[in-house]
N, C-alpha and C positions, 0 to 999 in steps of 0.2 A: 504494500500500500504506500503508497507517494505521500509525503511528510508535507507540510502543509509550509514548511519552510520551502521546499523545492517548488509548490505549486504555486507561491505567491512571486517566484523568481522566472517563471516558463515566459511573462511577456516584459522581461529587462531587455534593452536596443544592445545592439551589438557594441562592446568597448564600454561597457558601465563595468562599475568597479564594485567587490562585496568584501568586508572584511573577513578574511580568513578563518578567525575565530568562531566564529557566527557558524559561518559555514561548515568547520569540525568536530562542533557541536552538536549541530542538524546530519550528519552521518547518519544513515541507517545500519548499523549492525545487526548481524543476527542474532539468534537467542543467546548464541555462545560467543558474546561480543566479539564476533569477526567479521568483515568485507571482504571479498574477493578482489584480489588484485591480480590487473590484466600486467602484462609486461611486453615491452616489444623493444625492440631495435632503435633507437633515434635516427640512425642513418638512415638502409634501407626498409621501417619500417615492419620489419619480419615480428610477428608474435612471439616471443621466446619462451613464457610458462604462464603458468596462473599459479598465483600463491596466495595468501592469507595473510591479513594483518590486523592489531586491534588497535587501541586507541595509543597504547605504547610505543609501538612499533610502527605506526605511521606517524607520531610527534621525532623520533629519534631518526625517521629517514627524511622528514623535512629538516631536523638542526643539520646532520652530520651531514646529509647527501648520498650515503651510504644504503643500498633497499637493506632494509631490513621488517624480518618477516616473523609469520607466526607459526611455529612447526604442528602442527595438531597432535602426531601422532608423537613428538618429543616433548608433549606441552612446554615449547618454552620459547624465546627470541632465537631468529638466526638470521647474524649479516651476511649478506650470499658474498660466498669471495673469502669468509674468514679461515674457510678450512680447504677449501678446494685453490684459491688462488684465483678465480673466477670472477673476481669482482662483476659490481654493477654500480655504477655511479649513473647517480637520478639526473637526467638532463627536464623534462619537464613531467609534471601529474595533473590528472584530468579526474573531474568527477565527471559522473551521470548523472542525468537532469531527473531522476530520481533519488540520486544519494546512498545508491547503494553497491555501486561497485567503481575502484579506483583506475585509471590505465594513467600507465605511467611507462614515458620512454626513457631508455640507458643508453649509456654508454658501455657495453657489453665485452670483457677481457675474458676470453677464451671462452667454453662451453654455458651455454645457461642449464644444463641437464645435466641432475647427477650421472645420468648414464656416459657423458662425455660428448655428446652429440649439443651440438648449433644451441638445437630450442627442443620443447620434451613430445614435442607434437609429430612424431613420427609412424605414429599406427594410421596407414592410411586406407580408410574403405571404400571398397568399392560393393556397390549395392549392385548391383551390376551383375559382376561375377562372383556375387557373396561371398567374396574373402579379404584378408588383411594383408596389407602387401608391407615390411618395415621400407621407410623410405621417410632419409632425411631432410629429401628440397620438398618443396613446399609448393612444386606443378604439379 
């Protein structure tokens, strides 16, 4: 359901301005205070993973610059790049005009995927010939 913060913002002119605050306030999280967060490429735009963030861990990736993320299954913070050397440094973050899911482009130093691959979106279907072909470009 749309936050009555984002539906009184749907008719601002293009280039108006909102305080930040205001705006990371009115987030929607889910039950388990987290947002999905999109991640892509800042150059060529490529999707690289979806991760999770809560209110912590998206204040520390706006100070530092740094993504920093929410691990579900290790309940705890993780800055991508601390253990792998993979960094991700935040070039720009976007909300949705609902408020509930963040995209946010990097600057992306080696693999976005713990498997070692590009970005993590490499099961690609084909409905077609009902099967799963691993493939890491993104044609």
């Amino acid at each position: 359901m749309k936050d009555s913060y984002f539906i009184e913002k749907e008719t601002l002119a293009e280039g108006e301005r909102l305080e930040l605050s205001s705006l990371l306030a009115s987030l929607n999280f889910n039950s388990d205070g987290l947002i999905p967060v999109i991640t892509q490429d800042a150059d060529d735009k490529q999707v690289l993973m979806m991760a999770w963030m809560n209110a912590d861990t998206l204040e520390k990736t706006l100070h530092t610059g740094l993504m920093t993320y929410w691990s579900r299954s290790r309940q705890a913070e993780w800055i991508k790049g601390k253990s792998s050397g993979h960094w991700q440094q935040l070039v720009s973050m976007r909300i949705d005009c609902d408020g509930d899911t963040i995209l946010c482009q990097v600057n992306q130093t080696g693999a976005a995927c713990h498997t070692g691959r590009r970005h993590c979106f490499y099961f690609k279907v084909s409905a077609e010939q009902q099967e799963v072909v691993i493939n890491s470009g993104l044609s």
